[in-house]
LOKOL-325262 format. One record per residue (C-alpha): x, y, z. Coordinates in Angstrom, 2 decimals. Layout:
residues N
((X, Y, Z))
...
end
This chain:
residues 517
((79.55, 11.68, 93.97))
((79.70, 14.78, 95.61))
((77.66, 16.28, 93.00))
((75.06, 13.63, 93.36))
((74.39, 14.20, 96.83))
((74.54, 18.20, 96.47))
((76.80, 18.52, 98.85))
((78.54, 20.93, 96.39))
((77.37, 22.48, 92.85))
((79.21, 22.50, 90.01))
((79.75, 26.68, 90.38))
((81.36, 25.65, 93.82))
((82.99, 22.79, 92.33))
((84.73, 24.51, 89.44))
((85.89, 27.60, 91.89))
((87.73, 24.46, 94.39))
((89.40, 23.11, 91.07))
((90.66, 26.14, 89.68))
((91.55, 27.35, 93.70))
((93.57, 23.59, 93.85))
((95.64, 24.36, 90.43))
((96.18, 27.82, 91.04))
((97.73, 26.71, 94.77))
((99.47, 23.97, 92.73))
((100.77, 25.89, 90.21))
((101.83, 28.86, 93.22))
((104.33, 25.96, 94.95))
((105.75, 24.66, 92.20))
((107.04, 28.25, 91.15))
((107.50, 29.68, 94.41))
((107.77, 26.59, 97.24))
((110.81, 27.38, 98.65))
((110.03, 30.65, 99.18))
((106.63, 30.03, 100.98))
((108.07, 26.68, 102.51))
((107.76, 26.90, 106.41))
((111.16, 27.57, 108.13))
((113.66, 24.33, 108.63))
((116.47, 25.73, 111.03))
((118.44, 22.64, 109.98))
((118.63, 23.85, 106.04))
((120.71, 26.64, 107.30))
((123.05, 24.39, 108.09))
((123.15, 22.25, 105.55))
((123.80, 25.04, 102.88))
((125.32, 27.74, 104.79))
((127.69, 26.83, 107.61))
((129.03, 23.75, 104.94))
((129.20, 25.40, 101.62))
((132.46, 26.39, 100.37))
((132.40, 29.37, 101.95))
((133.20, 31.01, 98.07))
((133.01, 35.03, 98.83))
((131.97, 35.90, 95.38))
((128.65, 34.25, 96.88))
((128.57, 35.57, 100.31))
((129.92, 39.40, 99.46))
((127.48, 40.10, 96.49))
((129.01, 44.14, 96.47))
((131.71, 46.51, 98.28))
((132.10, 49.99, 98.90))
((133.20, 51.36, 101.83))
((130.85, 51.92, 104.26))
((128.55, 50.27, 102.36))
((128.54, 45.84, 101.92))
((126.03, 43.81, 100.68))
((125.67, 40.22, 101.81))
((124.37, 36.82, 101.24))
((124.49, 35.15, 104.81))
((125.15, 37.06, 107.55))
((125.40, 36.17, 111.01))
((125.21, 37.50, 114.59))
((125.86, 35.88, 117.92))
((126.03, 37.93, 120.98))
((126.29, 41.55, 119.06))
((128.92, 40.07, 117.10))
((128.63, 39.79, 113.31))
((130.14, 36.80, 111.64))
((131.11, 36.02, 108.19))
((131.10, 32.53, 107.70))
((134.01, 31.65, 105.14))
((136.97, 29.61, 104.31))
((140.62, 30.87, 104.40))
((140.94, 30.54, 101.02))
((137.91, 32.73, 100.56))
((138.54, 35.47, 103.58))
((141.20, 36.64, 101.85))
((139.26, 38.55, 99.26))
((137.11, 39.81, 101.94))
((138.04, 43.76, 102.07))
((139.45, 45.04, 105.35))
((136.66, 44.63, 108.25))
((137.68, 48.61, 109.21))
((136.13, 49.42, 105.37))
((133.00, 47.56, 106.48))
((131.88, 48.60, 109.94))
((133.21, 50.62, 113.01))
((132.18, 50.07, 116.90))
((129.58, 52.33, 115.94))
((130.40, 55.24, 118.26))
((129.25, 58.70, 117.85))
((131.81, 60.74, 115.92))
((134.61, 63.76, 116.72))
((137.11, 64.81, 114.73))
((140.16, 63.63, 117.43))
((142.37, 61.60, 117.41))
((141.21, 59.54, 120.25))
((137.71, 59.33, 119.10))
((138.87, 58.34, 116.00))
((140.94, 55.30, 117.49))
((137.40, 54.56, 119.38))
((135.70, 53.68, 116.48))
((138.09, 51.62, 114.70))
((136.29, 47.69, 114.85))
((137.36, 45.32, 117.12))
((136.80, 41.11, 116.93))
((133.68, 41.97, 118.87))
((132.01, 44.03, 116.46))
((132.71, 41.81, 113.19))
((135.17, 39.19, 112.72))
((135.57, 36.19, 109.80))
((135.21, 32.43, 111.04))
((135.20, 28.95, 109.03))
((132.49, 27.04, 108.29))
((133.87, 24.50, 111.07))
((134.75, 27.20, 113.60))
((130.67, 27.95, 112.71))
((129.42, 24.67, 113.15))
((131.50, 24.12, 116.78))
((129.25, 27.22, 118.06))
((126.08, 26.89, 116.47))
((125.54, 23.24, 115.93))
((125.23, 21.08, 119.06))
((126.30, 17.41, 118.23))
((125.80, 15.07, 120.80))
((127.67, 12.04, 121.99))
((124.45, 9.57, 121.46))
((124.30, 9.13, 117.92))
((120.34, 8.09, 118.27))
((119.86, 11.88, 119.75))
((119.27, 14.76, 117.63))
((121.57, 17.23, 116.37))
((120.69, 20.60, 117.62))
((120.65, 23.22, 115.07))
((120.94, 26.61, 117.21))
((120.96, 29.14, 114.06))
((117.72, 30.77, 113.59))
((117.15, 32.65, 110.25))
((115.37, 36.01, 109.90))
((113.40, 35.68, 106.86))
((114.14, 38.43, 104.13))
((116.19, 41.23, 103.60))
((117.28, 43.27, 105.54))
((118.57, 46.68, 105.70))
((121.35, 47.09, 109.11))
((122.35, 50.49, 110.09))
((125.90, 50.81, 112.06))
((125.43, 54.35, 112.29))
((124.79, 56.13, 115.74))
((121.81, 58.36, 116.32))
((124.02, 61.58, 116.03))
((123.70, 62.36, 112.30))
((120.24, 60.11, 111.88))
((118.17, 62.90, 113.44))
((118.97, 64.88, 110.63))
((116.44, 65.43, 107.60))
((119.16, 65.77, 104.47))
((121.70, 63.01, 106.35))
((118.43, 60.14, 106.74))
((116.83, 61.19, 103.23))
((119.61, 62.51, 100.99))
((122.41, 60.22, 102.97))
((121.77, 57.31, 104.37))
((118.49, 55.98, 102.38))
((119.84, 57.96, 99.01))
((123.16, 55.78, 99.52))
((120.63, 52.82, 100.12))
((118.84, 53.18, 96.95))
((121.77, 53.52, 95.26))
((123.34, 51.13, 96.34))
((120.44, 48.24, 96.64))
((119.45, 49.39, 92.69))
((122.48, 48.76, 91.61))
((123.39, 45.46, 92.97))
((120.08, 43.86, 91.91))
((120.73, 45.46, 88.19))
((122.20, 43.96, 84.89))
((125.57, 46.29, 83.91))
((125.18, 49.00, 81.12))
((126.73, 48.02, 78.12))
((130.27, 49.44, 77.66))
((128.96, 51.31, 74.20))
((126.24, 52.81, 76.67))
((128.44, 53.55, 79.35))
((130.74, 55.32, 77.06))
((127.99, 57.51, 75.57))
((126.83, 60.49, 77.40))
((123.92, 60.19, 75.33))
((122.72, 57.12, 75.93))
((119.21, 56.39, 76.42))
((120.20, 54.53, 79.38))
((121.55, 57.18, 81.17))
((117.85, 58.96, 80.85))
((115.90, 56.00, 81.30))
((113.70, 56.00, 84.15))
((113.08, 52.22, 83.37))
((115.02, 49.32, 84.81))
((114.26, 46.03, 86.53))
((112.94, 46.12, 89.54))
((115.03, 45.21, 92.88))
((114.21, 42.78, 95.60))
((111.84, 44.76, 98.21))
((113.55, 45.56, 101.15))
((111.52, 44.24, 104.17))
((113.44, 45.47, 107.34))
((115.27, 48.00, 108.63))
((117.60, 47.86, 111.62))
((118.59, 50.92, 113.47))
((120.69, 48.80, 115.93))
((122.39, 51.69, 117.92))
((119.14, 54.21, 117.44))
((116.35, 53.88, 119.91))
((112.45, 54.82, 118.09))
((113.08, 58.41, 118.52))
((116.88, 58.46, 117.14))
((115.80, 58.83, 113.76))
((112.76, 61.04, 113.61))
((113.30, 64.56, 112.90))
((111.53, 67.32, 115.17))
((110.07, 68.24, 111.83))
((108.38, 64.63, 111.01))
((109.90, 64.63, 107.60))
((112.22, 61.29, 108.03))
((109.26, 59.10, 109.39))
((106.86, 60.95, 106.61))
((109.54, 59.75, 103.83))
((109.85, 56.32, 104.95))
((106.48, 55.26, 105.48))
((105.72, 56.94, 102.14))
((108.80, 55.39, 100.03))
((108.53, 52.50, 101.66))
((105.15, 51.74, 103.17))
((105.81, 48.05, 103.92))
((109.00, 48.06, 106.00))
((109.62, 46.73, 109.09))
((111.39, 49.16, 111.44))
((113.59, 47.84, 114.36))
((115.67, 50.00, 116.44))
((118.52, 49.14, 119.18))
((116.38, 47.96, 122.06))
((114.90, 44.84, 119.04))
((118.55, 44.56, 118.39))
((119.06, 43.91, 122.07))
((116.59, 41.74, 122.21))
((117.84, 39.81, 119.44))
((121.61, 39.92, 121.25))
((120.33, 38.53, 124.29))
((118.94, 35.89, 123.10))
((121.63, 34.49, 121.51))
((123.86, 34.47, 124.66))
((124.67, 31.23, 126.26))
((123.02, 29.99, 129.50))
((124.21, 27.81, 131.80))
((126.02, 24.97, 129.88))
((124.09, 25.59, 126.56))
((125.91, 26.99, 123.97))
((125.05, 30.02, 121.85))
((122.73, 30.75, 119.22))
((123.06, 32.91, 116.05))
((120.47, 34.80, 113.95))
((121.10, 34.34, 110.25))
((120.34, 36.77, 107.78))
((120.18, 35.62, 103.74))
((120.59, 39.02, 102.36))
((121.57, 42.56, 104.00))
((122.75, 45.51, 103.14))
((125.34, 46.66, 105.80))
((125.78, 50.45, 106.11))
((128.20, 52.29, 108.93))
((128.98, 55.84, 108.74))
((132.69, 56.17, 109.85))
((133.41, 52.97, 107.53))
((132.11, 55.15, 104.68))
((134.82, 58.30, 105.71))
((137.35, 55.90, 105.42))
((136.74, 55.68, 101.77))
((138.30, 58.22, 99.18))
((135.51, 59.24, 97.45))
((133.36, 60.19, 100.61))
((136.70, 60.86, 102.94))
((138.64, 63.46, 101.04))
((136.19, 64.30, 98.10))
((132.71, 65.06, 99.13))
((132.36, 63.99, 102.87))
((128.92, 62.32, 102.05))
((128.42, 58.67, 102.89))
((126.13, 57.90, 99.90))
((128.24, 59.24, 97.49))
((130.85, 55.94, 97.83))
((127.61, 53.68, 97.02))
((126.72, 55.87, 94.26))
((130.73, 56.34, 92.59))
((130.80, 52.60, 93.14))
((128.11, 51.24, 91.57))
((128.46, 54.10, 88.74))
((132.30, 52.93, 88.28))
((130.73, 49.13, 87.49))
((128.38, 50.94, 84.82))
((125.18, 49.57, 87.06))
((123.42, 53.04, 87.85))
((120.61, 53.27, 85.13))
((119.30, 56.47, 84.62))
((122.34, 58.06, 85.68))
((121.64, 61.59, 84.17))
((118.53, 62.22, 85.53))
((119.05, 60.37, 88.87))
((116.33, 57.24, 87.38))
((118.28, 55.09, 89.67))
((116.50, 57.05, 92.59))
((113.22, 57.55, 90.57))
((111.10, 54.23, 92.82))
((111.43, 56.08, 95.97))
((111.13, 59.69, 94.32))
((108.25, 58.65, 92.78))
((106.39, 56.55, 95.87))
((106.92, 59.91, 97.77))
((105.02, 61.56, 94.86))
((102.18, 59.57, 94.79))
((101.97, 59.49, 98.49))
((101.75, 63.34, 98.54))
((99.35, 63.52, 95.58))
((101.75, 65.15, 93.32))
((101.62, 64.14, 89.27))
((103.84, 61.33, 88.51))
((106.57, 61.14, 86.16))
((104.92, 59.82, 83.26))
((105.59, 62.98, 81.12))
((109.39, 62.57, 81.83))
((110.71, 61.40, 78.31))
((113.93, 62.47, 75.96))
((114.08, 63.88, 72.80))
((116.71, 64.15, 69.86))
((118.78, 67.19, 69.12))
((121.52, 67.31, 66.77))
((122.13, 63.93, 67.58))
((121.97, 64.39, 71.70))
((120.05, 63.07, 74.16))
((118.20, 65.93, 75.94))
((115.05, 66.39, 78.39))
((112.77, 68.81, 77.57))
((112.28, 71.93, 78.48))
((109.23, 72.26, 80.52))
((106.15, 74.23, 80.08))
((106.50, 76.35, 82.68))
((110.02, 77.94, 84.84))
((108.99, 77.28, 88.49))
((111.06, 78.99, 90.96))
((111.12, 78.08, 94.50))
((112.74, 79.96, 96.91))
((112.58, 78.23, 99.88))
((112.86, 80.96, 102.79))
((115.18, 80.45, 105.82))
((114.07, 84.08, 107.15))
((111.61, 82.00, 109.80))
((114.45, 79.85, 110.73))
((116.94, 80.38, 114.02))
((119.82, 80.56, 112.27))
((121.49, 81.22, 108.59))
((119.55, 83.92, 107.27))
((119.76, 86.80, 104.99))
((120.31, 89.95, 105.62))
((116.38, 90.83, 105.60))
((117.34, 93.54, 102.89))
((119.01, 91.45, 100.66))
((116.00, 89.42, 101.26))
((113.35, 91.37, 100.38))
((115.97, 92.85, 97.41))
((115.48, 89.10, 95.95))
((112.29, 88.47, 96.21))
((111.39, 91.62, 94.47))
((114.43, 90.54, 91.58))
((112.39, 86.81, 91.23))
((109.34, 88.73, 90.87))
((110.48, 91.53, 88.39))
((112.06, 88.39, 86.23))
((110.87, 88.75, 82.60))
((111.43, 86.33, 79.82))
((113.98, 88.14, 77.45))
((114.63, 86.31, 74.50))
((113.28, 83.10, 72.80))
((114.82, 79.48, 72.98))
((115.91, 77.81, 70.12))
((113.24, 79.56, 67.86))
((110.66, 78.26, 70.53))
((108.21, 81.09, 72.76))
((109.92, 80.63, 75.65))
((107.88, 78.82, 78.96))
((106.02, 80.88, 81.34))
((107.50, 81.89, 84.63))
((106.71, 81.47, 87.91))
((107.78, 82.64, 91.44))
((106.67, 81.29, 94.96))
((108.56, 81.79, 98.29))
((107.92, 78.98, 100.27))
((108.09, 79.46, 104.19))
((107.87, 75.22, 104.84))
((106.85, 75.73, 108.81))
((103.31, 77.05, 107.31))
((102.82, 74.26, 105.00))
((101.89, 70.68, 105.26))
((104.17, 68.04, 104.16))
((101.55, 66.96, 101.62))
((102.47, 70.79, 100.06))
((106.16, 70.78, 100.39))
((106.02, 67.36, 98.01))
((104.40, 68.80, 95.89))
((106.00, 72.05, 95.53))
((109.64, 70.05, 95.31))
((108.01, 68.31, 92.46))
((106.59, 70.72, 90.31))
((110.15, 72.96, 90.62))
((112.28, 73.84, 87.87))
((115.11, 75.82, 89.86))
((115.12, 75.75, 93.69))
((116.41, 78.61, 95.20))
((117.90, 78.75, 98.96))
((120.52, 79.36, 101.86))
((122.34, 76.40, 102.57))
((119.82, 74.22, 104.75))
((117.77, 71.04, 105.57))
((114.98, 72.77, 103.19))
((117.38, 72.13, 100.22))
((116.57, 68.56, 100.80))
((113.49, 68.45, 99.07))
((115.42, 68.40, 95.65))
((115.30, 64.87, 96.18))
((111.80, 65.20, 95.15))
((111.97, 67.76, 91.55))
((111.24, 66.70, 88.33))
((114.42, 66.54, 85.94))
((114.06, 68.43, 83.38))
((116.58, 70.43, 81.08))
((116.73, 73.58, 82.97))
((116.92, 71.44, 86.82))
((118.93, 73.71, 88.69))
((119.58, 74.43, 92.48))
((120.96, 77.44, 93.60))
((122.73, 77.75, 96.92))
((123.26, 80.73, 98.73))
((126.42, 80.29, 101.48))
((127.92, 82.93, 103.33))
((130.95, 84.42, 101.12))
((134.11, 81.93, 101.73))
((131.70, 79.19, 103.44))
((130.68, 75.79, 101.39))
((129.84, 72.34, 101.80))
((128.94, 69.59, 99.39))
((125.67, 68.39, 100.83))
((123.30, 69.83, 98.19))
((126.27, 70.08, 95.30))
((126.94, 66.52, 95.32))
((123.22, 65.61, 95.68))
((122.16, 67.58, 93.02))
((124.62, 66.87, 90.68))
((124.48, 62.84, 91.27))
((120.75, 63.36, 90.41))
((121.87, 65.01, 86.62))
((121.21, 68.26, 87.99))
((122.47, 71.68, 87.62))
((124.36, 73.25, 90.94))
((125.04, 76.95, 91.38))
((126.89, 78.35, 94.40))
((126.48, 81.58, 95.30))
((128.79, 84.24, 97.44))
((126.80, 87.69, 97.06))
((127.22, 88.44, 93.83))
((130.07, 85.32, 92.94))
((128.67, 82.40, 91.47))
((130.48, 79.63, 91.19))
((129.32, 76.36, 88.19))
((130.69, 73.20, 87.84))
((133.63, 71.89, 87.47))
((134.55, 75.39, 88.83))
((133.64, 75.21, 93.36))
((134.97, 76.95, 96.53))
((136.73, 74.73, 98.98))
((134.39, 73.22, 101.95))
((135.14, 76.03, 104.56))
((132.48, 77.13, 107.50))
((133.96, 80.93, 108.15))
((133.05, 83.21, 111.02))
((129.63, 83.44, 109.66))
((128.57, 80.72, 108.17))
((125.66, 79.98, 110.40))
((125.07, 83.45, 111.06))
((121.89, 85.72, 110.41))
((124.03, 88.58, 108.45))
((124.50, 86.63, 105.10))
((124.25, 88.73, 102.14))
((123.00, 88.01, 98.85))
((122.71, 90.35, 95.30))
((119.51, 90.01, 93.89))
((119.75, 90.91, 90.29))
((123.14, 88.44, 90.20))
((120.37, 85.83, 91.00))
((118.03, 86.66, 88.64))
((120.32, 86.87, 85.53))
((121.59, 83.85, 86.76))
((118.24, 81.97, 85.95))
((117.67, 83.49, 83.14))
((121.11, 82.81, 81.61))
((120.17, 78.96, 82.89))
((117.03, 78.73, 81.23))
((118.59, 80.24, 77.85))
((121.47, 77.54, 77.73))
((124.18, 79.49, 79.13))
((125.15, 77.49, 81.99))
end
């Protein structure tokens, strides 16, 4: 009829049909998803499941827990379990701390051990006496006080001390995050793979793509806790992840105080289906980050490695999304030319067309700096380098030299630069950082020059859990893997006075490039 009275056409018609089926068709794959909020389903399958913790704790490292339903009332974050099920719950200490800035004493140390305030394990009964309001009239309505925040969320324990930092909020915290996220979201290599260092897996930059993350929580950070002076940290994450939600302590506030009870109402909770709980001095109490490497991400990375779940492992694919959003955001080429070849029966990268060496220069900087001798003594090594000998019966790439002095270039640059690197070449410093962002290829090297007796693992372990080559560097004493000083920070270290041999340097690369190291 509508027709017949031309209230519509048949053009407008058809587009309302196909419109109604396509909506149709939408809910019926994705209705609960796009169903408007019910508070009282969060009872009804959360605070009276069977509080199994092979649901709730989907993955554990410390420092770093992933969870299905998560609550907090007051600034106190519950797990909602039974006792059966708490008991394979790890310790709460390996999970979170009170979130205090950190010193190495004794009595700081005792300070940031957790307390029932900060996170503590309830039943799904002790739940339902806080949350759920039941009253004595069975014709009234049961009062459902837990409100969930749709999503998932990322929480950060960790104070505003090291978050400031450009290597500890890129190449820490949010490296440990992809890590981490990637891996719990992925299907396990195969043991046959895992076993094989040649695996195609462990060079794939393909793998199945994780739930987005949709919010971040800095809840002991205010806006300005975790931006660098430089910019970089906010440039990375609204380039990696252009659609996140940032909140920072005085949100988290917000969100504490409204949970509190008033008068002789009782107290809410916020509910939170999936997050990813990170906290700093939880992570230090773990081996691999406590006594190995002193780097927070690295017990999200070992762990998820250990359970053969870290695709890509050998040229850091597992980190590729984010490496590769930053690309794109800069306007540096993609990865699409990344691919592995077959020699004698190996999987290898190739070698690329062209040796780019950065050396990215610290002699603008305040502090750690070379002696400007030996400075100007390796610039004019990189630039005398000559290509000495062919590879494999191949010409040999081009070479290419540029000091980069990053306080004279735009981020945009820097990007791009990282990207396009085949050896990056440096004092120990936040400009290492940017390895995050280089191209693996077979020659992927960084070189870091410390002051003789000095070391750290900051850019050692980075670099190598991205399937890179390290090289340390004391003057004219390198030092390769497995072979590495002890972490020391001499009389020195941060000094202006720290020598380095050219020529050491440049046989160095070209001994790299050739195969020798």
């Amino acid at each position: 009829m509508i027709f017949r009275h031309g209230s519509l056409n048949r053009r407008d018609a058809l587009l309302l049909l196909l419109g109604a089926s396509s909506m149709h068709i939408w809910s019926m794959l994705f209705g609960t998803a796009m169903a408007p909020s019910d508070q009282s389903i969060v009872i009804n399958t959360h605070l009276q499941h069977n509080g199994d913790a092979q649901e709730q704790l989907l993955a554990h490292a410390p420092g770093w827990t992933m969870f299905r339903n998560l609550y907090m009332s007051n600034g106190t974050i519950f797990i909602v379990a039974d006792e059966n099920s708490r008991k394979r719950f790890p310790e709460i200490r390996m999970i979170t701390s009170t979130g205090l800035e950190a010193e190495n004493t004794p009595e700081n140390i005792a300070m940031r051990e957790p307390t029932e305030e900060n996170m503590r394990i309830i039943t799904p009964q002790e739940a339902k006496a806080r949350w759920v309001s039941i009253p004595s009239d069975r014709k009234a309505n049961v009062e459902n006080r837990v409100w969930s925040v749709e999503g998932n969320t990322l929480l950060f324990n960790d104070p505003k001390q090291f978050l400031r930092h450009y290597y500890h909020f890129v190449a820490e915290l949010f490296f440990g995050v992809q890590a981490f996220w990637h891996g719990a979201f992925s299907a396990p290599i195969t043991p046959a793979d895992a076993l094989t260092a040649s695996s195609p897996t462990h060079f794939s930059l393909s793998h199945p793509a994780a739930p987005p993350m949709h919010r971040a929580i800095f809840a002991h950070s205010n806006a300005d806790g975790w931006r660098d002076d430089p910019g970089f940290n906010s440039y990375f994450l609204r380039a990696a992840l252009p659609s996140l939600i940032v909140e920072h302590q005085e949100d988290w506030n917000d969100r504490i105080i409204a949970t509190r009870p008033v008068g002789d109402q009782p107290e809410r909770a916020w509910h939170f289906p999936i997050v990813l709980f990170t906290d700093r001095s939880a992570a230090h109490r773990g081996r691999m980050c406590g006594s190995t490497t002193q780097r927070t991400a690295s017990e999200a990375w070992d762990y998820m490695r250990l359970h053969g779940k870290l695709r890509g492992l050998h040229i850091g694919g597992w980190w590729a999304p984010l490496r590769e959003a930053v690309w794109r955001f800069a306007g540096a080429p993609e990865a699409s030319g990344i691919t592995t070849r077959n020699r004698d029966d190996k999987q290898l990268l190739p070698m690329p067309e062209r040796i780019v060496i950065s050396y990215i220069s610290r002699q603008g900087a305040r502090n750690r700096k070379l002696i400007p001798r030996d400075h100007e003594a390796l610039v004019k090594s990189m630039k005398e380098l000559r290509k000495r000998r062919q590879l494999d019966g191949q010409i040999p790439p081009e070479w290419e030299f540029n000091e980069l002095l990053a306080e004279r270039m735009t981020k945009d640059d820097q990007v791009k630069a990282a990207a396009r690197t085949t050896i990056m070449l440096g004092v120990h410093g936040n400009g290492l950082t940017h390895l995050v962002f280089m191209k693996p290829n077979r020659a992927s090297t960084v070189i870091e020059i410390f002051y003789p007796k000095g070391f750290a693992h900051d850019y050692h372990w980075t670099t190598r859990s991205l399937g890179m080559t390290h090289v340390a560097v004391w003057n004219d004493k390198i030092y390769t893997h497995p072979e590495k000083p002890g972490v020391d920070y001499p009389e020195g270290f941060q000094g202006n006075e720290i020598p380095v041999h050219g020529p050491t340097i440049a046989k160095l690369i070209e001994d790299r490039v050739a195969g020798k190291i």
